[in-house]
C-alpha positions in Angstrom: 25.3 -70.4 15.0 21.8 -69.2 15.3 20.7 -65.7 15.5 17.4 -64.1 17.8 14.6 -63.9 15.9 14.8 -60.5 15.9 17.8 -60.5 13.8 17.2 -62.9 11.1 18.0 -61.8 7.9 14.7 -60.4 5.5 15.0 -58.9 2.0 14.1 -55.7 0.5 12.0 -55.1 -1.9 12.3 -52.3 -4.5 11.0 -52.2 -8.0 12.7 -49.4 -9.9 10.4 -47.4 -12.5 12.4 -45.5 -15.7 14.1 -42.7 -15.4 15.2 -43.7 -11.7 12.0 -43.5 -9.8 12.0 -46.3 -7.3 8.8 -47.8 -5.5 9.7 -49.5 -1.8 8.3 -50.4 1.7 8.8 -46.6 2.7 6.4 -45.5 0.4 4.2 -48.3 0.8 4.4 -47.3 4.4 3.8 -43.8 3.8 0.4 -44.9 1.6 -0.8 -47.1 4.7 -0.3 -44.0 7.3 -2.3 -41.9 4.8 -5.1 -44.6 4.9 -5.2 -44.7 8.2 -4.9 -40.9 9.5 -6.7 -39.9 5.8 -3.9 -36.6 6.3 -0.2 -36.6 4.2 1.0 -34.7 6.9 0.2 -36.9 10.1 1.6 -40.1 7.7 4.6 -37.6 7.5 5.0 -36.8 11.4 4.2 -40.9 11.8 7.5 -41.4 9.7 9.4 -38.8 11.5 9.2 -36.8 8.0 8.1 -33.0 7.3 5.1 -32.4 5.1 7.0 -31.4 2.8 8.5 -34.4 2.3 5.5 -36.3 2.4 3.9 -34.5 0.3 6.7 -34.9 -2.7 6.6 -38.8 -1.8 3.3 -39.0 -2.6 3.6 -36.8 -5.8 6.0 -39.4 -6.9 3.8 -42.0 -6.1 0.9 -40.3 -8.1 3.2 -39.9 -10.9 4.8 -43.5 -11.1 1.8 -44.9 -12.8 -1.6 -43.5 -14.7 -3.9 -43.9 -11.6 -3.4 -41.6 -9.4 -2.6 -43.8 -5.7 -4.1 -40.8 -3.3 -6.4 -37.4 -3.5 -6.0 -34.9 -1.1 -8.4 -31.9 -0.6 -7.1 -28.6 0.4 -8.1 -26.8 3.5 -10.9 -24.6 3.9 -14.1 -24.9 5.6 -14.1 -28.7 5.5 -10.4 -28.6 6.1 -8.0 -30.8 4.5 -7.5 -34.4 3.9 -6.3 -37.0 1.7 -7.2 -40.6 1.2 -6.2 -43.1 -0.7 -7.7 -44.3 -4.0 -8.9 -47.6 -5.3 -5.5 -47.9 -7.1 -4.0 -47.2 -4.1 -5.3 -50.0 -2.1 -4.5 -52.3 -5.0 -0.8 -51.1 -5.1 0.0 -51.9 -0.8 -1.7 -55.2 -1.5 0.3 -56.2 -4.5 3.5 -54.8 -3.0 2.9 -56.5 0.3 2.1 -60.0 -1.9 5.4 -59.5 -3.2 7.4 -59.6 -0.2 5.4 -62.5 0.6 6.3 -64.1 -2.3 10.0 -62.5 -2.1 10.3 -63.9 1.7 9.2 -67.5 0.4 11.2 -67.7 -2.4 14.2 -66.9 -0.8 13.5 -68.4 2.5 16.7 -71.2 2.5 19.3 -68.8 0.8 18.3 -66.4 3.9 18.4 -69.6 6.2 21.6 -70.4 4.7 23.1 -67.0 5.3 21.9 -66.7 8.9 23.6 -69.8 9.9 27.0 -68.4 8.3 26.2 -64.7 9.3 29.7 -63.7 11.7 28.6 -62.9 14.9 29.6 -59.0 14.5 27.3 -58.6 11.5 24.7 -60.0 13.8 25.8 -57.5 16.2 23.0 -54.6 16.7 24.4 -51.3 15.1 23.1 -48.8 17.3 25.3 -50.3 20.7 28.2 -48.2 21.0 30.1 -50.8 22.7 31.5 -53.3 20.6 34.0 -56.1 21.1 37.3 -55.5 19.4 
C-alpha cells in the first residue's frame, strides 16, 4: 500500500544539550520568523505563541551555546526589534543540513515503513470520523 504524499513518513530532528535543554525545528522555526519580521513577538503570534513564550525560547536558545543566536533592542524612540546574529544564521543552516542529511540517510527505512504503515496510522488525526 502506498500513502499520499502528503502523508509519507519524515523524521524529527532534536539534538539534546546537558542538563535537558533540547534544540528542534520549533526553535529553528521561531529563529527564521525572527529573521524575517526582525520582532520576537510577531515570530511568537506567527507560531500561535505569546511573547512571553517567545521570548523564553529564544533565551534558551541564547543560552544553549556561547554565541549569542539573536539581539533584541528594547523599545523606545526607535522602538523595539530583534534580529538574528551571525551565529544565528549559521545555526538554521546547519540544523536544516541536518535534516537533509537525516532525510537521506534514512530515506529506505522510511520507504520501508510507509509501505507497511496500517492504513489507520495513515489515517489523518484531526477527522473525527473514523472507521471502526
Amino acid at each position: 500500500m502506498s500513502n499520499p504524499p502528503d502523508q509519507t513518513l519524515q523524521p524529527l530532528l532534536k539534538v539534546a544539550f546537558p542538563p535537558g535543554e533540547r534544540l528542534g525545528r520549533g526553535k529553528i522555526e521561531l529563529l527564521e520568523h525572527i529573521r524575517e519580521t526582525g520582532s520576537i513577538s510577531a515570530a511568537g503570534r506567527r507560531m500561535d505563541m505569546s511573547y512571553r513564550r517567545a521570548w523564553l525560547l529564544v533565551d534558551a536558545i541564547n543560552t544553549m551555546f556561547a554565541k549569542p543566536s539573536v539581539e533584541s533592542q528594547r523599545g523606545g524612540k526607535q522602538g523595539g526589534g530583534a534580529q538574528l546574529t551571525e551565529f544565528g544564521e549559521e545555526l538554521i543552516r546547519r540544523f536544516r543540513h541536518m535534516e537533509v542529511i537525516l532525510q537521506s540517510a534514512l530515506a529506505d527505512d522510511l520507504d520501508w515503513l510507509n509501505e507497511h504503515q496500517s492504513k489507520i496510522s495513515a489515517l489523518d488525526p484531526t477527522d473525527p470520523v473514523q472507521p471502526s
